[in-house]
TILUMMI-20781 format. One record per residue: x, y, z of N, C-alpha, C in turn. Coordinates in steps of 0.001 Angstrom, whole numbers, padded with zeros to 6 digits, always signed. Each point is the difference from the previous one (the first is absolute). Layout:
<recs>
XYZXYZXYZ...
</recs>
This chain:
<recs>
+145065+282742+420086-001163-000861+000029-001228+000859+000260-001335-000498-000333-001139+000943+000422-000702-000285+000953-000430+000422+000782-000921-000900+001149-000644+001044+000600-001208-000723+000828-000830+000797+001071+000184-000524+001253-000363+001226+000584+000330-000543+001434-001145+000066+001130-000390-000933+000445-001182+000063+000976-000317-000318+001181+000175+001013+000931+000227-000122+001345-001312-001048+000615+000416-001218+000489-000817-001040+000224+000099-000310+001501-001382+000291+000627+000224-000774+001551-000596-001251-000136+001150-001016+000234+000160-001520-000026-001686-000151+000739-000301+000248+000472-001351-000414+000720-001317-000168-000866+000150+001088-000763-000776+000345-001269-000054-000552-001351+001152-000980+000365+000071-000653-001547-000348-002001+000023-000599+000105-001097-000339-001642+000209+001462-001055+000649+017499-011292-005898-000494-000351-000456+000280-001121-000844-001501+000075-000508-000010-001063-001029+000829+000246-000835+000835-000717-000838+001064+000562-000650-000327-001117-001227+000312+000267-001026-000771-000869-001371+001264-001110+000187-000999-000686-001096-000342-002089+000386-000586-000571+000081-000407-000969-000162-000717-000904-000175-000577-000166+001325+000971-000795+000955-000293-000342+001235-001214+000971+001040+000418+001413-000559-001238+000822+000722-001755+000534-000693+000280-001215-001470-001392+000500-000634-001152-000851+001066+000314-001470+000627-001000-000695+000330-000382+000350+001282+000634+000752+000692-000192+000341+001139-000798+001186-000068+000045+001258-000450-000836+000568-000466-001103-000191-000340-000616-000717-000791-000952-000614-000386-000961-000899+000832+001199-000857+000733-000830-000128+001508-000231+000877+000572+000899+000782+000288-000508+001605+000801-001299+000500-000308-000018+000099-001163-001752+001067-000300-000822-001138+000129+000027-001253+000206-001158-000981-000059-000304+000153+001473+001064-000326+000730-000100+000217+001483-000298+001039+000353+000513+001163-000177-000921+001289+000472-001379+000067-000404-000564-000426-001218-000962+000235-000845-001219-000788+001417+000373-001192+000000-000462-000944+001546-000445+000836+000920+001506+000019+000950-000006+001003+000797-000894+001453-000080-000250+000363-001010-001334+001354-000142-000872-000171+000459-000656-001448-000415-001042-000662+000300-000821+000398+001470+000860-000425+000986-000007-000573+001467+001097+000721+001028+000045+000945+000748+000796+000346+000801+000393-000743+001211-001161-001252+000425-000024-000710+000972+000443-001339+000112+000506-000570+001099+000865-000671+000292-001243-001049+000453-000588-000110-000945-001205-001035+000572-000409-001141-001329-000859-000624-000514-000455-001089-000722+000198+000764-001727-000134+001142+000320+000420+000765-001240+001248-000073-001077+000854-000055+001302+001338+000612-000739+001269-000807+001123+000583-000884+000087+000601-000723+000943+001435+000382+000236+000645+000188+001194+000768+001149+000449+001302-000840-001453+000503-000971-000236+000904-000104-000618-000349+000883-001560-000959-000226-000480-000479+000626-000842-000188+001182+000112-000251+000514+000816+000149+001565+000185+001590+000420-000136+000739-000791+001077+001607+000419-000216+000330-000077-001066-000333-000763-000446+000598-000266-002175-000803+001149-000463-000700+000450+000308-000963+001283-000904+001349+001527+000390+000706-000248+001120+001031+001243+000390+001303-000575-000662+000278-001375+000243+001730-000300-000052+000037-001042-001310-001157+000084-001084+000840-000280-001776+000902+000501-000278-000297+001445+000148+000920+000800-000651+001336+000318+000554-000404-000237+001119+001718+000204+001120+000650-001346-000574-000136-000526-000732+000541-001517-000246+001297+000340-001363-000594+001537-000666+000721+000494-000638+000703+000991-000082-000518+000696+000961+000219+001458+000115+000762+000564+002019-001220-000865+000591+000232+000382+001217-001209+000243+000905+000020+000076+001518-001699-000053+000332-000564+001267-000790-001267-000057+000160-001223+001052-000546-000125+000802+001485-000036+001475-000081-000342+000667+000838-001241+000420+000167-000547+000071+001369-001356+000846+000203+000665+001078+000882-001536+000587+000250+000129+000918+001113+000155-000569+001706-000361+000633+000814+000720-000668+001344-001354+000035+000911-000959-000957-000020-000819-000096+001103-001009-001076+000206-001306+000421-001124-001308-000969+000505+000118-001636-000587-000341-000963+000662+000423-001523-000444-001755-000020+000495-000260-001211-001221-001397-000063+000016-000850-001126+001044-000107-001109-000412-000989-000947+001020+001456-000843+000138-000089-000751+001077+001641-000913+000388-001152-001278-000464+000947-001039-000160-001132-001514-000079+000233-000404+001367-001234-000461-000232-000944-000596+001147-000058+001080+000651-000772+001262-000244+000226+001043+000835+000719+000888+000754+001146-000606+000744+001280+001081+000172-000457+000315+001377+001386+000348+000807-000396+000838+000753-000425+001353+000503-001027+000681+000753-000830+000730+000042+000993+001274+000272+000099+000378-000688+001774+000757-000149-000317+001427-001116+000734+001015+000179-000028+001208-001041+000688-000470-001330-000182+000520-001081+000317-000459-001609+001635+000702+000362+000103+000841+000267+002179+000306+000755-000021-001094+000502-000476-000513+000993+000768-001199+001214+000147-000748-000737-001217-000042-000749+000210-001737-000782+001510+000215-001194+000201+001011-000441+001101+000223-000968+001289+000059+000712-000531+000251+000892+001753-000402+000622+000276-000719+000543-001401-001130+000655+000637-001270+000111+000080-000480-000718+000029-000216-001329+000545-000744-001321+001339+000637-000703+000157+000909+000427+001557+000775-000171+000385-000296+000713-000346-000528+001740+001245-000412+000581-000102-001265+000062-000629-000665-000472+000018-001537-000287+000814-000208-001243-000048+000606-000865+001381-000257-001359+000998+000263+000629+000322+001358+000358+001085+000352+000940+000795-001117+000709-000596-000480+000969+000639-001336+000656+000394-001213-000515-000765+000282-001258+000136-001836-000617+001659+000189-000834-000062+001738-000836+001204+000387-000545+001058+000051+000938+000175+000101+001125+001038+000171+001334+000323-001621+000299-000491-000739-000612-000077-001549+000545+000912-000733-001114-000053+000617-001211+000897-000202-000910+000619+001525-000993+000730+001047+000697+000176+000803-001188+000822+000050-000922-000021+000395-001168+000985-000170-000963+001493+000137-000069+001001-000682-000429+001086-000020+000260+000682+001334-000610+000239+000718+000461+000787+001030-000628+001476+000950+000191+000178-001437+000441+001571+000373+000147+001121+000567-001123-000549-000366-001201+000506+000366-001553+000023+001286-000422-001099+000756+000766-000494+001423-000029+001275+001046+000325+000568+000136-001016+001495+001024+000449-000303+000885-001017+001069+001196+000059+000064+000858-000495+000660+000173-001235-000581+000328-001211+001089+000120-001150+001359+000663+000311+001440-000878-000544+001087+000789+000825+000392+001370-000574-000727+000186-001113+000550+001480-000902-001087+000900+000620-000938+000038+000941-001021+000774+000813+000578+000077+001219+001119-000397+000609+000602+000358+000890+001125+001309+000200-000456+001358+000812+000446+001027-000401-000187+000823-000739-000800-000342-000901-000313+000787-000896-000833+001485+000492+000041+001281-000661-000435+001071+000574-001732+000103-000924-000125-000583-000860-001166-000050-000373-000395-001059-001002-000907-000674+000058-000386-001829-000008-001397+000285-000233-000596-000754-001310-001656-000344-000398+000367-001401+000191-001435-000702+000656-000098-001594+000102-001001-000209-000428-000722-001025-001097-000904-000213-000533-000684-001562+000210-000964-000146+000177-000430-001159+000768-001016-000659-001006+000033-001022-000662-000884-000622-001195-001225-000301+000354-000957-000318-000173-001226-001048+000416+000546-001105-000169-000990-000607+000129-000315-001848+000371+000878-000641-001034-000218+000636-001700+000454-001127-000824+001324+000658-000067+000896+000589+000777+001378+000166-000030+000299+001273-000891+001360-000094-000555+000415+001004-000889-000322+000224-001297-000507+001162-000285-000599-000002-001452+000011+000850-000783-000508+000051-001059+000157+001301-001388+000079+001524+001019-000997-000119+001198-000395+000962+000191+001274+001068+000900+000261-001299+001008+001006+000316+000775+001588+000353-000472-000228-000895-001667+001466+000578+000131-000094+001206-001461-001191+000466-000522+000117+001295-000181+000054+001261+000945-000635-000330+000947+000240+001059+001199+001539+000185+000634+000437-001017-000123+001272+000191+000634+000918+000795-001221-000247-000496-000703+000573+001080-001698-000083+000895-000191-001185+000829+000122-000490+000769+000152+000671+000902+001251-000198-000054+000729+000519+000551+001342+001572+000149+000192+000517-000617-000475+001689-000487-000165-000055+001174-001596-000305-000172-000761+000262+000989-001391-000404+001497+000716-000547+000233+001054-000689+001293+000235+000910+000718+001421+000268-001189+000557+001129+000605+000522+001545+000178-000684-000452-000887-000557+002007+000505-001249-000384+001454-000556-001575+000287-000767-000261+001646-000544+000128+000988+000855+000451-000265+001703+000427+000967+000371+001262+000535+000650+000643-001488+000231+001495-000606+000093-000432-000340+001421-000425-000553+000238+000125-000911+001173+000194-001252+000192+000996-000646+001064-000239-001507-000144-000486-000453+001321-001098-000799-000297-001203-000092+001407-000060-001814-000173-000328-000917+001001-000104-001216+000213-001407-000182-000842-000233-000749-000815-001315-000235-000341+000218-001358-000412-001319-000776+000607+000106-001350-000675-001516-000738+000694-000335-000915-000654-000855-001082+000674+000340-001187+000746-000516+000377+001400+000470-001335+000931-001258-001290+000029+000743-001074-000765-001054-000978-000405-000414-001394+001427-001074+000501+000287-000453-000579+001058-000580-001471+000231-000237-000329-001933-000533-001266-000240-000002-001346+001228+001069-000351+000037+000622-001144+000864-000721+000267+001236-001125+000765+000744-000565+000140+000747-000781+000309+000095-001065+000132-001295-001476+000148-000017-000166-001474+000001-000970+000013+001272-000485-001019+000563-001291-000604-000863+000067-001523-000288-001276-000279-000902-001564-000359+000718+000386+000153+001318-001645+000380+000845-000213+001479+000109-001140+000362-000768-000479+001576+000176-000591+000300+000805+000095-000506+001101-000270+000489+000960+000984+000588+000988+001602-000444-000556+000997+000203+000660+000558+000972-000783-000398+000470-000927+000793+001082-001125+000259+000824+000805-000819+000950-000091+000066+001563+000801+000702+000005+001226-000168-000682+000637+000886-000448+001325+001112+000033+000222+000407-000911-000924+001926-000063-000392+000560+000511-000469-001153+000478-001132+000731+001500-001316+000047+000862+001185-000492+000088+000746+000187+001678+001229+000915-000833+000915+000519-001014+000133+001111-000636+000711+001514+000528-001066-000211-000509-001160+000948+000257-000965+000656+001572+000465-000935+000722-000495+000209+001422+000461+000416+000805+001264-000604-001069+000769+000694+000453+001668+001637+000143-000106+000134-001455-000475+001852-000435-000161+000230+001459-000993-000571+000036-000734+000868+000878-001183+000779+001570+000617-001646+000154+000342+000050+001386+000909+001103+000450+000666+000053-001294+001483+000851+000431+000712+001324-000249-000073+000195-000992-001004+001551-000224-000418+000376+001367-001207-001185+000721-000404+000571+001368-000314+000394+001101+000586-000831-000219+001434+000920+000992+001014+000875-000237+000013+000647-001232+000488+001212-000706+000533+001162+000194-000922-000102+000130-001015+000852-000602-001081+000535+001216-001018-001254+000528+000020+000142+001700-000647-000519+000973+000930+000871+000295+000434-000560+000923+001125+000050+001911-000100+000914+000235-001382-000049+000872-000800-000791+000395-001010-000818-000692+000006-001336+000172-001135-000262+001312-000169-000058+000592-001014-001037+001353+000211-001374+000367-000653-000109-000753-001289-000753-000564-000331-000645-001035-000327-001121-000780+000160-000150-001504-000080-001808+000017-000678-000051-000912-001506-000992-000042-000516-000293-001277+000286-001369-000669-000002-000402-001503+000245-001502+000210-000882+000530-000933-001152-001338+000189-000410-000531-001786-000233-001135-000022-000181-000492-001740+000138-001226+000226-001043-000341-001479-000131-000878-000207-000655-000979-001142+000160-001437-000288-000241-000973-000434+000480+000512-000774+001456+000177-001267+000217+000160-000868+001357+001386+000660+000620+001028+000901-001323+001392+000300+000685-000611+001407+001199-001184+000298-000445-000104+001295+001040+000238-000438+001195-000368-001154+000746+000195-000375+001403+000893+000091+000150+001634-000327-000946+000879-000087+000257+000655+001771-000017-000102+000152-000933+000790+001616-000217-001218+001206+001305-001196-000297+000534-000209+001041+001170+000771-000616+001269-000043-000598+000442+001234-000806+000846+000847-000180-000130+000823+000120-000974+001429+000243+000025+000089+001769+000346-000984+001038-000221+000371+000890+000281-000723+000609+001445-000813-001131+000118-000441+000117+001996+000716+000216+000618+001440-001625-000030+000897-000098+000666+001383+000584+000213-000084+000465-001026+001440+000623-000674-000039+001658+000766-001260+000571-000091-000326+001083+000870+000118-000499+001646-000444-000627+000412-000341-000488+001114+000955-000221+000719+001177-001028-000762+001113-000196+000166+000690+001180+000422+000229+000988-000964+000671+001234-000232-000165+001044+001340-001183+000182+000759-000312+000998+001284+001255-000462+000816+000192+001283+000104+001358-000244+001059+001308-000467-000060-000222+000016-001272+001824-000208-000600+000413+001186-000735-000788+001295-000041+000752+000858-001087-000489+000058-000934+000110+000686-000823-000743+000253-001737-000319-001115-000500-001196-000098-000940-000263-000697-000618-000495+000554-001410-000374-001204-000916+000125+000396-001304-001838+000732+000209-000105+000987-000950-001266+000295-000745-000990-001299-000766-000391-000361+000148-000651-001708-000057-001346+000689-001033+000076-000496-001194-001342-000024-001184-000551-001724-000276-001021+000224+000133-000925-001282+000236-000823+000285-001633+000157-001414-001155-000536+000143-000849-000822-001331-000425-001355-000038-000051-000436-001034+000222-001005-000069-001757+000311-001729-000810-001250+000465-001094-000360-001048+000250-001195-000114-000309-001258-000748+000448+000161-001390+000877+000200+000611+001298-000032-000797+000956-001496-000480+000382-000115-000917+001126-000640-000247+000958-000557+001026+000801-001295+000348-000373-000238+001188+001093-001290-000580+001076-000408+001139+001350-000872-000142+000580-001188+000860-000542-001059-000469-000220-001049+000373-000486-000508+001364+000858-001286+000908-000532-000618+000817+000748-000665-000153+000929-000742+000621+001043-001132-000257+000920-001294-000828-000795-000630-000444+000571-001382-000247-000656-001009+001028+000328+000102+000813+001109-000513+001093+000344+000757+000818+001214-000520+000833+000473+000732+000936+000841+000048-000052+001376-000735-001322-000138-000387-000335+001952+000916-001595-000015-000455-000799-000698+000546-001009-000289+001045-000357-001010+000979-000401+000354+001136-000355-001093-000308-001690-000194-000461-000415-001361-000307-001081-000241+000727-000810-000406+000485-000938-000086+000888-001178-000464-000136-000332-001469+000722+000984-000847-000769-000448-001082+000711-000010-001271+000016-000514-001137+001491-000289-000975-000280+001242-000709+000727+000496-000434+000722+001198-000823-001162+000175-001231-000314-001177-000788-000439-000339-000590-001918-000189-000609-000568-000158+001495-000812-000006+000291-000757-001523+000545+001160-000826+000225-000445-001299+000634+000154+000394+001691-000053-001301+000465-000142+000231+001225+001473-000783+000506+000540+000273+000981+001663-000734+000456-000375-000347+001739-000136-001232-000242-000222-001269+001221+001191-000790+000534+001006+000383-000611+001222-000725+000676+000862+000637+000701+000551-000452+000816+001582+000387+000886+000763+000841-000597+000533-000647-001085+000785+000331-000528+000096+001681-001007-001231-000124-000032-000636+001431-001024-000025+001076+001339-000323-000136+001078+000196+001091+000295+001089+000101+000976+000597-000604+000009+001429-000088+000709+000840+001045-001230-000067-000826-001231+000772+001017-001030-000870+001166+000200-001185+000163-000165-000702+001471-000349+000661+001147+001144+000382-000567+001024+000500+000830+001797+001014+000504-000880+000836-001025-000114+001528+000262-000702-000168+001104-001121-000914-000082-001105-000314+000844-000792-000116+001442+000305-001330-000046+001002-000371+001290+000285+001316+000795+000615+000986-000473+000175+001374+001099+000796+001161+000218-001165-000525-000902-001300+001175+000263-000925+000449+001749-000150+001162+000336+000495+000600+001561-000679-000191+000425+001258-000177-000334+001189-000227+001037+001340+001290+000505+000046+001052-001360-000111+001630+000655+000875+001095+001178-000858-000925-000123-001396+000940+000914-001399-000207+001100+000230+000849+000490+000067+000319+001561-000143-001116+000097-001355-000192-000510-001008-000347+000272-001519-000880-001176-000184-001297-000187-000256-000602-001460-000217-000926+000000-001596+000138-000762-000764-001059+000640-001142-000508-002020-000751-001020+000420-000299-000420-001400-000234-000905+000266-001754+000540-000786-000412-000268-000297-001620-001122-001125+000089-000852+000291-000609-001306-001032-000237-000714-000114-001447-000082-000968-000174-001010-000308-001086-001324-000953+000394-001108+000244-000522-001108-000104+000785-001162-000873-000900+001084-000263-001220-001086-001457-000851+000349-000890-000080+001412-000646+000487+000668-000847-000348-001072-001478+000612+000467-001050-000301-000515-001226+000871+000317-000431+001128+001131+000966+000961+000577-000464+000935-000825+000808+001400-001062-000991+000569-000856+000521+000551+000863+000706+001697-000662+001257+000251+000539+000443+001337+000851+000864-000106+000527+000905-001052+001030+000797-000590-000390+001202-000705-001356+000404+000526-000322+001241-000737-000764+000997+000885+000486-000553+001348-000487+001679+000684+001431+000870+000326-000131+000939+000079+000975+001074+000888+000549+000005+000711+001327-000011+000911+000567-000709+000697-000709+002015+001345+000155-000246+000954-000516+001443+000380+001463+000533+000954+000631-000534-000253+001886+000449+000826+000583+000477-001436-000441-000684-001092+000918+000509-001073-000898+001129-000880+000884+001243-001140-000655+000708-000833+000053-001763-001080-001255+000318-000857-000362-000708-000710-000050+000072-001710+000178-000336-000800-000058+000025-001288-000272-001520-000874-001279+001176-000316-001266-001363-000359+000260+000579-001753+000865-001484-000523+000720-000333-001451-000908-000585-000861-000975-000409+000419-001539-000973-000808-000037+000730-001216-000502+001183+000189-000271+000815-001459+001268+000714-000748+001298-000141+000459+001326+000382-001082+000080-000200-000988+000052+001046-000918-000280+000170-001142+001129-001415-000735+001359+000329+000707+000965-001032-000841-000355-002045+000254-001368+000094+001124+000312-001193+000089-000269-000814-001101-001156+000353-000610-000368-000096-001654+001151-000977-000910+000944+000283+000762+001152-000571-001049+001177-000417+001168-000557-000367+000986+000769-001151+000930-000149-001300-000512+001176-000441-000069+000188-001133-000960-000535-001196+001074-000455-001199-000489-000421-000992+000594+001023-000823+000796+000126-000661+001405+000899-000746+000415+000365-001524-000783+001063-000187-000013+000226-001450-000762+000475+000074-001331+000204+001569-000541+001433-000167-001356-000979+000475-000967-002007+000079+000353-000928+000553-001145-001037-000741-000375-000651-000039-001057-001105-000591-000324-000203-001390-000440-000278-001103+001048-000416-001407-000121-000658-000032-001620-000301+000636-000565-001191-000349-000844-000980-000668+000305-000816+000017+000879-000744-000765+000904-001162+001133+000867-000683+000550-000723-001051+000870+000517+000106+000528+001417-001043-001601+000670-000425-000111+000870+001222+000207+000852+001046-000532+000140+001571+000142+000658+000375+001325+000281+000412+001081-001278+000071+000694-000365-000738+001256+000519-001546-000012+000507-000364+000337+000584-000210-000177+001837+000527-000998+000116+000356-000227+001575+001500+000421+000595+000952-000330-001040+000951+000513+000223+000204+001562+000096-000297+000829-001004-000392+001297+000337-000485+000326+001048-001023-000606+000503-001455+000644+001175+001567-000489+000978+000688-001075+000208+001059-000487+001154+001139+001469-000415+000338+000038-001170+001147+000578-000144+000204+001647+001025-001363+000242-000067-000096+001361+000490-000389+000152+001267+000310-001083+000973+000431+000373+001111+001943+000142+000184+000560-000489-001166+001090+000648+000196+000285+001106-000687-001000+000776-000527-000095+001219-000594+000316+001023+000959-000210+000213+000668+000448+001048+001719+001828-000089+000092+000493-000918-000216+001105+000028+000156+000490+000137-001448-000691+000027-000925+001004+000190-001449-000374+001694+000124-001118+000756+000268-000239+001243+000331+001061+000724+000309+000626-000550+001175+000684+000285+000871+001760-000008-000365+000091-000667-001003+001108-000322-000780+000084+001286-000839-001214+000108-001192+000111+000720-000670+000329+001667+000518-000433+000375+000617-000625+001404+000863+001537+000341+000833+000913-001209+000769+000675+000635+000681+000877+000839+000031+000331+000868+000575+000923+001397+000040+001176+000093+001106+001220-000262+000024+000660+000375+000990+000262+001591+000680-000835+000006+000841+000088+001663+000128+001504+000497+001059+000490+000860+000155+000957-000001+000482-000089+001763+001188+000514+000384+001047-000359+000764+000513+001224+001170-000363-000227+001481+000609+001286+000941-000037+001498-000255-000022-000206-001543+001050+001524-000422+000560+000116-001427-000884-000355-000103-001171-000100-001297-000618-000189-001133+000358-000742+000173+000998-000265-001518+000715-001426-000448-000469-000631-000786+000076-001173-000980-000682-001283+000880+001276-000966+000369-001134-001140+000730+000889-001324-000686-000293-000756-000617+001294-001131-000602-000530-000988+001260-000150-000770-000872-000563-001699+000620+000218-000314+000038+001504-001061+001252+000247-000196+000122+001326-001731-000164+000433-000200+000268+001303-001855-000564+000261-000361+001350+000185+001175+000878-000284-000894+001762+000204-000846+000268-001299+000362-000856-001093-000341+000797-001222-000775-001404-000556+000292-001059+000294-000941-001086-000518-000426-000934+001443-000850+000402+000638-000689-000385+001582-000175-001397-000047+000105-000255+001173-000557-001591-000222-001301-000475+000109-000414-000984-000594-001567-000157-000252-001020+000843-000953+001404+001013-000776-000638+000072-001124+000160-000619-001477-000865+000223-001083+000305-001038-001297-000131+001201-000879+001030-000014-000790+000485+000423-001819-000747-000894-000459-000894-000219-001448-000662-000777-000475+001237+000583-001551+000679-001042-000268+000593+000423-001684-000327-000385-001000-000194+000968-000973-001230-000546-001432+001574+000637-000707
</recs>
């Protein structure tokens, strides 16, 4: 492949899965953000429900919208006389409690039984609209690439559907609940691991960095654990600073994020890839799926927008509606699952001296930096 590479300090720089069901939501999405531009304030302008719909359209398809982690603007009716942090975390711990008052049932959350024991296991985690073209070329892909070197390794997608929650405000929450269970029933269960890949995609990132939080976490103090690679394409991320004194509350995008829920996910965001031995995050940065095009700064980055092959990434939904206007939305949607067809195409099973599975490392691709691939 050809690419440049450009050492970027994050400070310095500014899924939907095809169907029908996710064109109208979208569409509300950019009307509501478009609003939301308007008015940052929680006053006669812009009215707090309306503001939340300007962050959580699109989580309606995809999953919440991430910001960065701090400034919240005017409260209605003024607010209390409080720092723009205080005020953000008493609205993080006000969701917090209301989710503890009812949390999601997830007792169902077990372990695939052919991932039990196994000495080396990829788990792949879908977005919102479930299993798709994308997910199960990757798994093909990855499975044909370990047969080119004779290996037989666990690979598969664990489909989480039955528990993406249809309040987005509860997504991110439970998807990192999902993942807790996963995690630590992979200590438990495979406790021989030596290698372990988790890769996710847009809303699945909550799920696949928490499954490998816990699974590490789990693991201290029991003895070896697996080498853990964290592969993330166009997730949910936390946005940049707004400046260098102040970290502003602010959407990825360039709207403004006034709800609970946005920066509760954005917290969650900003730590995606801390616990991986290996963290790398795939982005595309035109798609319509607002909140998914900054840099994750725990993971090396590879920014896919300008790939030469995307040119001829086929459209989601089997191809061309004959229908222009469609046709062109579906594309602009399709290519936020472009990061993960990238990622399909490109993969390599690398293998070490002693034939065992060798990731990529953060000596030679750092974290918080970005590959830009043309």
């Amino acid at each position: 492949r050809w690419s440049t590479v450009y050492r970027i300090a994050l400070g310095d720089m500014g899924g939907p899965r095809s169907g029908a069901r996710c064109l109208h939501w979208l569409l509300l999405s950019s009307s509501f953000r478009s609003v939301a531009a308007l008015s940052v304030r929680w006053d006669g302008h812009l009215s707090r429900r309306a503001a939340a719909w300007g962050g959580l359209a699109a989580a309606t398809c995809s999953g919440p919208v991430l910001p960065a982690s701090a400034r919240i603007f005017t409260w209605p009716g003024g607010g209390p006389a409080v720092s723009d942090t205080e005020r953000s975390d008493l609205l993080v711990d006000k969701l917090e409690r209301k989710y503890l008052l009812n949390p999601a049932d997830l007792s169902g959350v077990t372990l695939p039984a052919g991932l039990r024991n196994q000495k080396d296991a990829v788990l792949i985690f879908h977005g919102r609209g479930g299993e798709d073209r994308e997910t199960d070329d990757l798994r093909s892909a990855m499975r044909a690439s370990d047969a080119s070197v004779g290996i037989s390794r666990f690979v598969d997608c664990f489909n989480w559907e039955q528990w993406i929650d249809q309040d987005p405000t509860r997504l991110s929450r439970v998807a990192q609940d999902v993942g807790a269970r996963l995690g630590r029933a992979l200590a438990d269960e495979a406790p021989g691991l030596r290698s372990l890949h988790v890769i996710g995609t847009s809303a699945g990132g909550f799920v696949a960095n928490q499954c490998v939080s816990d699974y590490v976490a789990a693991r201290q103090g029991r003895g070896s654990r697996a080498l853990v690679r964290l592969s993330l394409t166009d997730p949910f991320t936390s946005g940049p600073p707004d400046d260098e004194v102040q970290r502003g509350l602010r959407g990825l995008d360039g709207f403004a994020s006034i709800d609970a829920s946005t920066i509760a996910a954005a917290r969650r965001a900003e730590q995606f890839g801390r616990d991986a031995d290996f963290a790398e995050h795939f982005v595309n940065t035109d798609d319509l799926v607002p909140y998914t095009s900054t840099p994750l700064p725990l993971c090396f980055c590879y920014d896919v927008t300008a790939a030469a092959e995307r040119a001829t990434f086929p459209l989601p939904g089997g191809g061309r509606s004959g229908k222009p206007a469609k046709d062109l939305l579906l594309r602009a949607l399709g290519y936020h699952n472009w990061p993960m067809g990238y990622l399909a195409r490109h993969y390599e099973t690398v293998l070490d001296a002693k034939g065992r599975i060798r990731h990529p490392s953060h000596d030679q691709l750092p974290r918080g930096a970005v590959e830009r691939v043309t």
